[in-house]
N, C-alpha and C positions, 0 to 999 in steps of 0.2 A: 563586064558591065552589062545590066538588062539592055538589050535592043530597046524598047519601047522608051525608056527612061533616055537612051540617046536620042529620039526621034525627038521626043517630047524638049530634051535640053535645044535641039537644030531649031523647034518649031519656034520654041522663044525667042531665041537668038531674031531671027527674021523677025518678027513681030515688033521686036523693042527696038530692033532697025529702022522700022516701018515707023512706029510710033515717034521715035528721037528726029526723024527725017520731015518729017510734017508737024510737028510742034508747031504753034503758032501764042506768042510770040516765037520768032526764031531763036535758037539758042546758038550759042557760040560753039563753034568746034569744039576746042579742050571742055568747056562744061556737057556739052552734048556727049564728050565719050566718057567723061568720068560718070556719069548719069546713068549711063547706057551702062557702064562698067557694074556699078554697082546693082541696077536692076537684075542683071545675066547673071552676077554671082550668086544674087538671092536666090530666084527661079533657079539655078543648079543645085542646088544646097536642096530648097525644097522639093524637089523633081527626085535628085539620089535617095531622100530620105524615105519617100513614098513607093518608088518601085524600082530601087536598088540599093536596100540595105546595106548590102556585103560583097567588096570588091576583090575579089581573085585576083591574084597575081602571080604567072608561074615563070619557071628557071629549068631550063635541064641542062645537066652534067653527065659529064662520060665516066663511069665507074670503072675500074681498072680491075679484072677478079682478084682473089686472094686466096691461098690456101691456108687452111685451120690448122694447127698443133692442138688437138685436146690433150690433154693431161691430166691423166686418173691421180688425183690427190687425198682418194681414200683410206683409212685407216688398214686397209690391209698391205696397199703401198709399202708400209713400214715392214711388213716381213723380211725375212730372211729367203734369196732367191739361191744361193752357196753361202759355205760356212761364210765367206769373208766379204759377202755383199749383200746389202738390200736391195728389194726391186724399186724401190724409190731412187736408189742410185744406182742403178743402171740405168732407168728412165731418166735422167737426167745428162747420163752420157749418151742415151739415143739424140735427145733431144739440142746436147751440141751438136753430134753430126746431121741433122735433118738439116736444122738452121744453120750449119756453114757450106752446105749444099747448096739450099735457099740461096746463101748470099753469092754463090761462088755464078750462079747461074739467073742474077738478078730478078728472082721471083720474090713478089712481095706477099706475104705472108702474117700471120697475128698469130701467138698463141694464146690459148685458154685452159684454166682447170676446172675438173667438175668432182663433184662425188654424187646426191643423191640430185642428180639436173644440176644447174648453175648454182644451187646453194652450197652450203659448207657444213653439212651433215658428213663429218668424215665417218659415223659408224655405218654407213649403210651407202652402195653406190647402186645408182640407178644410170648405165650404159645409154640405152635406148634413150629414156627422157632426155638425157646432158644432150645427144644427137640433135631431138626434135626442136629443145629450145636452140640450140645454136645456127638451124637453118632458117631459124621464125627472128630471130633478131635482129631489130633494125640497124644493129652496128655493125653485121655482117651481111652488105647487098647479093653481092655478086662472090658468091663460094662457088672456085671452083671445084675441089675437093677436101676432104677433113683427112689428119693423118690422126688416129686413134694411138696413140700410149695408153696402154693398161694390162692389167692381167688377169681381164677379164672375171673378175668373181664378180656376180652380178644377183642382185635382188628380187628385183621386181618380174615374177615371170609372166604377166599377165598383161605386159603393151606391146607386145611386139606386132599386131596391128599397126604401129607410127612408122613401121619399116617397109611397110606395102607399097607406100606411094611416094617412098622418097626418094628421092632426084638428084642427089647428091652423092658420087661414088666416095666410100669412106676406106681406107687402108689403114688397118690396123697393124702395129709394129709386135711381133714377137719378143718380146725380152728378151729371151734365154730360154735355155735348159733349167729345169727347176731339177734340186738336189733337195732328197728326203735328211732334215735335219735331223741331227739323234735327240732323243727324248732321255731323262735320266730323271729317276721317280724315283722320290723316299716310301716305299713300301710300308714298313712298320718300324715301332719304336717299343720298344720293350726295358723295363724294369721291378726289381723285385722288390716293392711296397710293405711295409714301409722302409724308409732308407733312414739312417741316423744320421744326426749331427756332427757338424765336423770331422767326417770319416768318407775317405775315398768309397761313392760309391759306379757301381757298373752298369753303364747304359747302351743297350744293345741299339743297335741300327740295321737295316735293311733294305739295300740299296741296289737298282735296277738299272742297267743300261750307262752305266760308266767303263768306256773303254780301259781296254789292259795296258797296263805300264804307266796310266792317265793319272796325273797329280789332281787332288779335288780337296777341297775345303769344309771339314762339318762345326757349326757353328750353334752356340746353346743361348736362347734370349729368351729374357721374362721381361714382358711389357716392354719390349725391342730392345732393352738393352742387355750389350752383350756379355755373356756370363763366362763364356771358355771359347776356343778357337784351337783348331787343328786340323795340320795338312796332311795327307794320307795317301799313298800311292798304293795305285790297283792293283797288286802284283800276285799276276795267279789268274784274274777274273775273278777277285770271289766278292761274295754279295751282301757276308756281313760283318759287322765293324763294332769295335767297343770301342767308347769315353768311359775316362774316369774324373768322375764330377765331386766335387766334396760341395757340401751344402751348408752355409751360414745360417738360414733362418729356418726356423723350425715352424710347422703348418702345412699344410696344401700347396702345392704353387705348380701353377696352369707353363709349364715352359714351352718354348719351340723350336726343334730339329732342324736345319735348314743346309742344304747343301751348294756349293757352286763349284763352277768347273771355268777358269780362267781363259783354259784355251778352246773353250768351247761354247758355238752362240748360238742357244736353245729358243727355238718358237714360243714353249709354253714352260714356261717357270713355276705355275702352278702348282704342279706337282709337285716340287723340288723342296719342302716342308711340310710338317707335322707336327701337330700339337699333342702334347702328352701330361700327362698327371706324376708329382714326385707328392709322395708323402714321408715329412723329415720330424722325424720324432728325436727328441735327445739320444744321447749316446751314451756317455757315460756320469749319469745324470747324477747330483750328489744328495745322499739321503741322510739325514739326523736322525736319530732317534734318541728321544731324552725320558727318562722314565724316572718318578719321584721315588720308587723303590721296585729294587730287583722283585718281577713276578715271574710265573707261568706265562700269561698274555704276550708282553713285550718279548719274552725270551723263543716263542714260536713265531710273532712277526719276523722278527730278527731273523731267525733259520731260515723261514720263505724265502726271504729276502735276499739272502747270501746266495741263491742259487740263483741267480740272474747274473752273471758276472757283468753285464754293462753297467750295474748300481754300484755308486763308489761309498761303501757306507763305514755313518760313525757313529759307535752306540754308548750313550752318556748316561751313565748316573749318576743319581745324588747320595751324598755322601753326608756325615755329619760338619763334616768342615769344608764341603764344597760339592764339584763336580767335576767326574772323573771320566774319562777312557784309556781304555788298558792300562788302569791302576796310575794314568797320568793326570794332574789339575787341568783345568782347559780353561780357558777362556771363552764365553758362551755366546759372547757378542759378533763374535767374527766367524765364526763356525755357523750360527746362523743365519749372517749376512749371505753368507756365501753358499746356500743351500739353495735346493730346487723343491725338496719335498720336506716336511718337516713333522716327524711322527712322535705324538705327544700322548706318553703313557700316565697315567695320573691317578695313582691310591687313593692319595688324599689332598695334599697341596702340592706345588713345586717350591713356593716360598724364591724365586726368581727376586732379584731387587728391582729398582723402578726402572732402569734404563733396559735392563734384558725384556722387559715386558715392553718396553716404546720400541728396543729392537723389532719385538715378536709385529708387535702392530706396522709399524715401517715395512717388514718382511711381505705381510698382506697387502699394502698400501701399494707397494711394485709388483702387484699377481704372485707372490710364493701362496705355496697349499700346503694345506694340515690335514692330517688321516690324527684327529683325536679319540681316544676311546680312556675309559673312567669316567671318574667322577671332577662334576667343573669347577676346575679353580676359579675363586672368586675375582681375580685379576684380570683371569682372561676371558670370563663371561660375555662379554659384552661381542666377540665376534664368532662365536658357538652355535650353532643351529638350534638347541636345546637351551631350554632356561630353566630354575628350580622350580619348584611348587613351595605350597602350604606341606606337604608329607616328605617326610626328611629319611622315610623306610623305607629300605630295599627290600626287595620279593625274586625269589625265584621261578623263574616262567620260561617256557619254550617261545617261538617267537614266530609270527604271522608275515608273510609278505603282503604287500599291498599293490595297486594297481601301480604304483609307483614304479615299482622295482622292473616291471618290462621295461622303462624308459634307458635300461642300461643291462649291458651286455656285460656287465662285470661280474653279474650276478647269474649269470648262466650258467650250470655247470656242465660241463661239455660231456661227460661220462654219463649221465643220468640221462635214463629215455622221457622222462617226463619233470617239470618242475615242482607237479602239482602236488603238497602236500609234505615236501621234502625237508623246508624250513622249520616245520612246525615239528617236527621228525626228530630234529639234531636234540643233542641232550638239554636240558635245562641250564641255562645260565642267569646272572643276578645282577638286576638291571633295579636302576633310579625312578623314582618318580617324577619325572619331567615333562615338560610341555614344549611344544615347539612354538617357534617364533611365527610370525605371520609368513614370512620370506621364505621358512623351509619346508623340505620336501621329506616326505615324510617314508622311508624306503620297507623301513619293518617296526611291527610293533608286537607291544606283548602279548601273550593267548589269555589276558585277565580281561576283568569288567572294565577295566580302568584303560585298557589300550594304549601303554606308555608306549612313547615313542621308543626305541632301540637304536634302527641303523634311521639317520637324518643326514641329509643333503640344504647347503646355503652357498651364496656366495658374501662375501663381505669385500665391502673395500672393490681391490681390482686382483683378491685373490677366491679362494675355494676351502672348505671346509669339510668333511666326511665324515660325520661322528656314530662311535659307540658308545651308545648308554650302558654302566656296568660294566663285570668281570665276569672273568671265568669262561674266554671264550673258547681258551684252550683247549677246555672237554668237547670242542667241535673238531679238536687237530685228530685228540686221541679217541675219538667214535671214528672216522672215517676208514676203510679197508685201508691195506698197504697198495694194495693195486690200482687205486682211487685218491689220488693226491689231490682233490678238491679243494681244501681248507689252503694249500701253499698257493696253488693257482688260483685263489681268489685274493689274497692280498696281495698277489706279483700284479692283478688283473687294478685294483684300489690303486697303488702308487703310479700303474701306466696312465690310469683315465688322470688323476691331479697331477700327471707330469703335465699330461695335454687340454686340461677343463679350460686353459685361457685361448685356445682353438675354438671358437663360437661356429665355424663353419660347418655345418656336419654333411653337408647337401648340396650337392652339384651335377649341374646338367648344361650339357654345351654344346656347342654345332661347332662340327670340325673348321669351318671358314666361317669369316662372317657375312659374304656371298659370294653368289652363285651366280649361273649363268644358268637360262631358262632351259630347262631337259636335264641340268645334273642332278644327282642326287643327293640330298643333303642327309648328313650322318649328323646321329645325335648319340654321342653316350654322356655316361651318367654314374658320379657311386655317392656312397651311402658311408658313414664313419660314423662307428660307437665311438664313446666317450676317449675310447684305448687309443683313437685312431686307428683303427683297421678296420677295411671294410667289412660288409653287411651285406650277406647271400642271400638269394630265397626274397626278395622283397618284390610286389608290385609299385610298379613305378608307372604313372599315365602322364604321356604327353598331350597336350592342348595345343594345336596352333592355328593362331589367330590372325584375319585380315579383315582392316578394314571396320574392326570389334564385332568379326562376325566370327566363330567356329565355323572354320572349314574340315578339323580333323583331328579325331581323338585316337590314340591308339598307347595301347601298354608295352612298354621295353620288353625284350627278349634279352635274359640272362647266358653269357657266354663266357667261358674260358675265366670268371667272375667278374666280368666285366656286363655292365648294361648298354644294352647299344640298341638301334632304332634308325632304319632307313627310310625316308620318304622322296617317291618320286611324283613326278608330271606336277608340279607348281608352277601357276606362271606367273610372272614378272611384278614386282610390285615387294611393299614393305611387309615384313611380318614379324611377328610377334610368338613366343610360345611360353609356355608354363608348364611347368613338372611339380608333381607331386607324390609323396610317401607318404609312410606311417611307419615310425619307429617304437613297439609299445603303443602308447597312447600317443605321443603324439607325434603332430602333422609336421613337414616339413615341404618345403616351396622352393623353386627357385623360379626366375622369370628371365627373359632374354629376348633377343630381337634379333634379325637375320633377312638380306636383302637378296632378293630375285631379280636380275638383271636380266633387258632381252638380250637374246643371246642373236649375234647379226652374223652374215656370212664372213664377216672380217675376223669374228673371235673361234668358229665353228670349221674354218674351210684354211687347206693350203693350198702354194701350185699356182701352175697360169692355164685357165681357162681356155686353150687352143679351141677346142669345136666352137665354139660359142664365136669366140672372134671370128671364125673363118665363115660361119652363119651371118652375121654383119656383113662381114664383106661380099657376099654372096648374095645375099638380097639388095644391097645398093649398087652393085656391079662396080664394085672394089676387089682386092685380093693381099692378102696377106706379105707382110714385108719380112722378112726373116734376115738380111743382113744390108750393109749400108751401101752395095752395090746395086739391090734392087730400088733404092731410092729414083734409078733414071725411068723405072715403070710411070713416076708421077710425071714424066714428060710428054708420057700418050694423051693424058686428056687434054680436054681440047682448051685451049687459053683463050676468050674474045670478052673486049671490053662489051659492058652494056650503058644504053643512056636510060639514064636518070632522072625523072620530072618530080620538080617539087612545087609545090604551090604553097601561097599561103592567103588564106583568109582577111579582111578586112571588114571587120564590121560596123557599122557608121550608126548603126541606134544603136550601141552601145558606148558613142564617144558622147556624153554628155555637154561637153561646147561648141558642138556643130549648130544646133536649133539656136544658142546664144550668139553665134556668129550670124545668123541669116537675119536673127531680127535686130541685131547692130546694123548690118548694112542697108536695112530698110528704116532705121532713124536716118542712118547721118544721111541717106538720100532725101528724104523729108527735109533735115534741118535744112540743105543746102538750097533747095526748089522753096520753102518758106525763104530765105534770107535774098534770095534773087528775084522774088517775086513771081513765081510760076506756080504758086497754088491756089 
């Protein structure tokens, strides 16, 4: 309380003594001190409020010290310190025996966990902070010393200034012995591209740092679920391994490698899969061929064809009283339900009745294809790339490729040093006057004014179409050298691309994970599929990758082994974005993708227990390192003495808003009373 404000309360006091004592009239005792009462309490009230706001009031206590348990509860905690223990559970067996020391020797004691200071950032530990805040906290007065649990990996290397002046001796417990845990890394993943359908194929592996005699697990997932599984014992040491995988769906499919070892508990798992490319194209794929009368044409498709033995083929003609193969009636409806490619030779008509044609359309309807060449039946027009004209005359012409024809590798011929000029070269054959549709693609045309189409590309429905205009292709069989089988390998090349035309995919590019930890390198390959599905050499490929919707980095794949591949390092942390681009022929091809950068903290980056660094702690706080639970009695040197304790607490009176309303209550009701007595 202000001294003055007490004088001033004493001086009143006397005064209204003085005053109440010499009243004249005389007043009665009891009225004279309630009088008096109430006077003194007003003047106190207003005297406190004027020059002693705020009344202090203090307490001291005797603090009893305590020792601290810190407890590192950072993410690296969780490591592996031996095969068959974490350092987090060791640390929790230290941390019984400290506290049944404690209790055996009735020291009072608190534990605490920290990672980055008192917060709960388990990626990142900050040592030093956790210390500073826990000597500054007013829940802990009187520390006598801190025992440090941890294993020392530590972040921040730029406070240890906060170690200079502290006063606090801290002992840090030793874990353990730390044991190098084995690493076992899937190296590479190798397969012979493309693989067929439903046919055991062989997928190499290569595998790194699995002990001998070690039973281990390799396991095959598309979009994590799992596709085969098998146990394998290391016998030998050796380091590489076949599956044999058979494959159900035909296309591209992105699978992944993945290995584990049951008796074995790895730091970094990481490594322990691989992502790889299967390309499954049919196997033994079933081909028709139905021709409206035996020619030349259909008779040298037919031979191409038979030399692929994985085509299961069946070659139909028409007859006068039906349709026949190998001189047997067939049934046309079910042979071409049950087709994959469907090659349609045509004189003049097929003369098909109405349901073999709602067949043929149904066929299309569920993605089957046709490699047609003749002339267009009128039935089946309507899903033909070509349509008639007003001119009903055939002409004989050599034939022009067009920009088209790069779009497809079918048409390459692999034995010729140049293309340029070759098509137009082959002997003359006798082609329709037709036009194409808006929808089709227009591959070659005739060397007249008139520029009929010839080879046309569409799709119909959810299948594919590949037409020849005209006969007489045959004289391209028999112009070609014998040493130059072009003509067979280019219709073997026609029924591979319409096995696979309902394969939209031709273009892909991928990052091996889909992140990363800040300083790895991220690999990116990438391939390329003609029509045949099989890949596509010799291409530039440019990556973009984007943060932020800024380019930070462009660079072109380097081609390897036929593979495209593309390493990028020093990225830092954050979301990104990338896009690839080709050019197949004319046209472009895209893909786009996304890929995260993680910081990479001392908990994903470091193993081990930090021995120097703790014993630098202890060494600047005038602690010392604990290495087994008999040096626990070192914590019985420092020195144990209670401290006292002052608390105070504040009282502040203009901020009680009914104290002013009390003071001028007690100066009515003294008023009402000296009015109703007659003293005013």
């Amino acid at each position: 309380m202000n001294v003055i404000a007490l004088l001033l309360i004493i001086i009143a006091a006397i005064l209204i003594f003085i005053y109440y004592r010499h009243t004249n009239p005389p007043i009665s005792s009891p009225l004279k001190w309630l009088l008096g009462s109430l006077r003194f309490l007003f003047f106190v009230i207003v005297i406190l409020l004027i020059f002693s706001p705020t009344l202090r009031f203090s307490t001291t206590q005797k603090i009893e010290p305590v020792r601290i348990i810190a407890i590192d509860s950072s993410a690296s905690m969780g490591q592996l310190l031996n095969t068959s223990e974490t350092k987090s559970k060791r640390a929790s067996t230290w941390l019984d025996s400290i506290t049944n020391y404690f209790d055996d020797q009735g020291i009072n004691y608190q534990s605490v966990s920290f990672t980055n200071g008192l917060t709960k950032d388990s990626t990142k530990t900050d040592i030093i902070l956790s210390l500073d805040e826990i000597s500054k906290s007013d829940i802990y007065s009187n520390i006598s010393n801190i025992i440090l649990i941890s294993d020392g990996l530590h972040h921040n290397i730029n406070n240890f200034i906060l170690l200079d002046n502290y006063t606090i001796p801290v002992f840090p417990v030793l874990l353990g012995k730390y044991e190098e845990q084995p690493d076992i890394i899937l190296e590479e993943v190798t397969v012979n591209n493309p693989v067929y359908l439903d046919t055991k194929t062989e997928i190499r592996i290569t595998i790194r740092g699995i002990p001998e005699n070690e039973t281990f697990e390799i396991t095959l997932l598309e979009n994590n679920e799992t596709l085969l599984t098998r146990l394998i014992k290391n016998e030998g040491n050796q380091k590489n391994y076949t599956l044999e995988f058979t494959p159900r769906k035909i296309g591209y499919r992105q699978l992944t490698a993945r290995i584990s070892v049951d008796n074995l508990r790895e730091e970094n798992v990481l490594n322990n899969q691989k992502n790889f490319l299967l390309n499954v194209v049919k196997n033994k794929a079933k081909i028709t061929l139905i021709t409206s009368s035996p020619n030349f044409d259909i008779a040298f498709i037919h031979r191409a064809l038979q030399k692929n033995d994985r085509y299961e083929l069946i070659f139909i003609d028409r007859r006068k009283n039906g349709y026949y193969h190998q001189n047997q009636p067939v049934q046309l409806g079910e042979i071409i339900t049950t087709s994959d490619v469907l090659v349609l030779n045509n004189l003049d008509a097929f003369d098909f009745d109405a349901e073999i044609y709602r067949i043929i359309e149904n066929f299309m309807a569920r993605g089957g294809n046709i490699f047609y060449s003749g002339k267009i039946d009128k039935q089946l027009a309507s899903l033909l790339p070509l349509q008639t004209s007003r001119f009903k005359d055939t002409i004989e012409s050599t034939i022009l490729e067009t920009a088209a024809m790069n779009n497809y590798k079918s048409f390459s011929i692999q034995s010729l040093t140049t293309q340029s000029g070759f098509w137009n070269a082959l002997p003359p054959i006798t082609t329709y006057f037709y036009t194409p549709k808006p929808q089709a693609e227009v591959i070659a045309k005739a060397d007249i004014a008139s520029e009929n189409p010839v080879i046309a590309f569409a799709k119909y429905l959810q299948g594919h179409v590949l037409q020849f205009s005209g006969y007489g292709f045959y004289k391209w069989k028999m112009w070609q050298k014998s040493e130059q089988q072009w003509f067979d390998g280019l219709i073997l090349n026609i029924i591979q691309w319409l096995l696979n035309a309902d394969v939209s995919q031709r273009f892909i590019c991928s990052t091996n994970k889909l992140s990363y930890l800040e300083g790895e390198q991220v690999e990116f390959s990438a391939y390329l599929f003609d029509e045949k599905m099989n890949t596509v050499n010799n291409q530039d490929i440019l990556v973009e990758i984007i943060r932020q919707d800024t380019t930070i980095e462009k660079k072109y794949m380097v081609e390897e082994n036929g593979k495209y591949q593309l390493n990028i390092k020093d990225l830092i942390d954050g979301s990104y974005a990338y896009k690839a681009e080709t050019t197949l022929g004319q046209r472009l091809y895209q893909f786009k993708g996304e890929f995260l950068i993680e910081d990479r903290t001392l908990e994903q980056s470091t193993r081990g227990i930090q021995k120097s660094y703790l014993e630098f702690i202890a060494s600047k706080t005038g602690g010392s390192i604990i290495n087994n639970v008999q040096e626990l009695s070192n914590l019985d040197k420092i020195r144990q003495e209670s401290i006292e304790f002052t608390s105070t607490i504040d009282f502040e009176l203009w901020k009680q808003w009914y104290l002013p309303i009390f003071a001028l209550l007690l100066l009515v009701i003294e008023l009402i009373i000296r009015k109703k007595k007659g003293l005013l």
